[in-house]
C-alpha positions in Angstrom: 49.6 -6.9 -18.3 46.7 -4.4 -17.7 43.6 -5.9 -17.0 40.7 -3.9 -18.5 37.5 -3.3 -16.3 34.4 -5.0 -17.9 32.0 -2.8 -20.0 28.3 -2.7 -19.7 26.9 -3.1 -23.3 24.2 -0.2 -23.7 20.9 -0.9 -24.9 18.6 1.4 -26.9 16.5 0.9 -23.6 19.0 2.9 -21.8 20.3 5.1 -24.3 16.3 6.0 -24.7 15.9 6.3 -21.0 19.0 8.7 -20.5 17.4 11.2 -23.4 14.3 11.3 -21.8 15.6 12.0 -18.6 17.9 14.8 -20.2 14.7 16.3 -22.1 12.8 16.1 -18.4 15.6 18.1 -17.4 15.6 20.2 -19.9 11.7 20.6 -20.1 12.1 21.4 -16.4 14.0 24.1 -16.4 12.6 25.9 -19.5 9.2 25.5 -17.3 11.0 27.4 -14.3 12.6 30.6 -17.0 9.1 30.5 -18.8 7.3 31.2 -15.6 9.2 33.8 -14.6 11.4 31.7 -11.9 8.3 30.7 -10.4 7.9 26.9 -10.2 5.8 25.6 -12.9 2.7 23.4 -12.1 4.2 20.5 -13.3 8.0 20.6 -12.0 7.1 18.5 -9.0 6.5 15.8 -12.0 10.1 16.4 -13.6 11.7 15.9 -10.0 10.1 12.8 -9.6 11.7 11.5 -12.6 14.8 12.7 -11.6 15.0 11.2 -8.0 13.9 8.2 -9.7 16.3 7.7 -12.1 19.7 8.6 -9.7 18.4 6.3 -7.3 16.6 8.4 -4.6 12.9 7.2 -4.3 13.1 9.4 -0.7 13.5 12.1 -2.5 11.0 11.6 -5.2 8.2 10.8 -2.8 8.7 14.1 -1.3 7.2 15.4 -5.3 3.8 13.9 -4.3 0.9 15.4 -1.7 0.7 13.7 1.8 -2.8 12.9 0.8 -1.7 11.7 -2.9 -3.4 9.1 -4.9 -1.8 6.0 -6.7 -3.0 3.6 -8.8 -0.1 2.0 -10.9 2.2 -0.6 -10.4 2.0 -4.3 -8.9 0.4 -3.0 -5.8 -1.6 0.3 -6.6 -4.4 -1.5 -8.4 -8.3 0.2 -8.7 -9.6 -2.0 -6.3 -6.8 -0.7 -3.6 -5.1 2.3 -5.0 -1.7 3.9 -2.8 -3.3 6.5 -0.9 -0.3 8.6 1.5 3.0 9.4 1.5 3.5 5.5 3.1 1.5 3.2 1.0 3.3 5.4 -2.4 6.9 4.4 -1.1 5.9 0.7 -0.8 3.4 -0.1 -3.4 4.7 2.0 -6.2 8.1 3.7 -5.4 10.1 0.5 -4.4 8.7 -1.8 -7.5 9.9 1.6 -10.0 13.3 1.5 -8.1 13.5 -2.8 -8.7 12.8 -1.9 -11.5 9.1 -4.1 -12.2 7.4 -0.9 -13.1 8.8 1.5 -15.7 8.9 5.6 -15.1 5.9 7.3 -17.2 8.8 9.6 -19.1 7.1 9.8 -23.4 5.7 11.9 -25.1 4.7 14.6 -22.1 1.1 16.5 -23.1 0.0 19.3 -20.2 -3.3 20.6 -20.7 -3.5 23.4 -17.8 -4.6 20.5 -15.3 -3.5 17.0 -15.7 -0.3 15.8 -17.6 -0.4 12.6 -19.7 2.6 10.8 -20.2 3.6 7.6 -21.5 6.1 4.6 -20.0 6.7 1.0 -21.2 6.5 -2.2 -19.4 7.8 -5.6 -19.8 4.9 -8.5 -19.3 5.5 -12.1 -18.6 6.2 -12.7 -22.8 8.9 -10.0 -22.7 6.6 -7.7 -25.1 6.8 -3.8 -24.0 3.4 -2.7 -23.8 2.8 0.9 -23.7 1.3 2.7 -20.5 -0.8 5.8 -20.4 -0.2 7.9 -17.4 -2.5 10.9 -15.9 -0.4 12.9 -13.3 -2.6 15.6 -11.1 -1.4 18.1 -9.2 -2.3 20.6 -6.5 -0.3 23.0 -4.4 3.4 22.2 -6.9 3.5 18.5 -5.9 2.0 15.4 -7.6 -1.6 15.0 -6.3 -2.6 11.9 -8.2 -1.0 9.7 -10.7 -3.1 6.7 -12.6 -2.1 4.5 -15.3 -3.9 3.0 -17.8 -2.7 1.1 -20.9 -2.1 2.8 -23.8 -4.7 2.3 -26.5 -3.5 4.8 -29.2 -2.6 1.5 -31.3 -5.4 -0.1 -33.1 -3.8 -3.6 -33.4 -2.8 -3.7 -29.4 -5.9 -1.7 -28.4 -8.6 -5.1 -27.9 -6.4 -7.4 -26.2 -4.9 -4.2 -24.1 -8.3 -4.1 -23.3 -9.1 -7.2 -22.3 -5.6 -7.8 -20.0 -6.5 -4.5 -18.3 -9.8 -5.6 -17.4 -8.5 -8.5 -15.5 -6.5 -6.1 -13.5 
């Protein structure tokens, strides 16, 4: 008798973070052709999200500027935002790689300086609030990144409000 390995059930969580990563990828690349083989201002961004999802937070960290700004995540806050190479890896990179803190990957908009993107998160009542996220960048690698939440949603956009306030 052939004992059959066990199988992971995929969620649409997964399934929607593998086509994101795929259109990253994708979106990557066609930045690279577009430009002429040149990088494009925002690839450093699109190998961040790579590194992060294989499992390599050393590699992404190399996508941001030694002098890089941070304020996301449990530990990059306003008050004390992530400022270096150092503080990045252990405030923000390690909670993205446990996995508290979800990769800014929707709905990508570049307007010649800054990208906004979008991610989800899971609070305390299992709801997935939506994240904005404001990536800057100077010399090909990620400069700053802030998040804010997502406020595009009349309904969620007071008590978003009020929650991000106490933050």
């Amino acid at each position: 008798m052939k004992i059959l390995p066990t199988i992971r059930r995929v969620t649409p969580r997964v399934v929607r973070r593998a086509v994101a990563v795929a259109v990253a990828a994708t979106l990557a690349w066609a930045c690279a052709c577009a430009a002429g083989g040149e990088p494009s201002a925002i690839q450093s961004y699109y190998y961040f999200v790579h590194w992060m999802s294989v499992s390599r937070p050393d590699l992404a960290l190399q996508q941001f500027t030694d002098d890089a700004v941070v304020v996301s995540g449990p530990a990059c806050t306003p008050s004390a935002p992530c400022v270096g190479k150092a503080a990045i890896r252990t405030g923000y990179l390690d909670a993205l790689h446990a996995g508290r803190v979800s990769l800014p990957i929707y709905d990508q908009q570049f307007d010649g300086e800054q990208l906004r993107t979008r991610g989800e998160q899971t609070d305390q009542g299992g709801h997935l609030p939506r994240r904005a996220y404001v990536l800057g960048f100077q010399g090909g690698r990620i400069a700053s990144l802030k998040s804010e939440f997502d406020a595009s949603d009349p309904v969620k956009a007071a008590p978003l409000a009020r929650h991000q306030e106490k933050q």
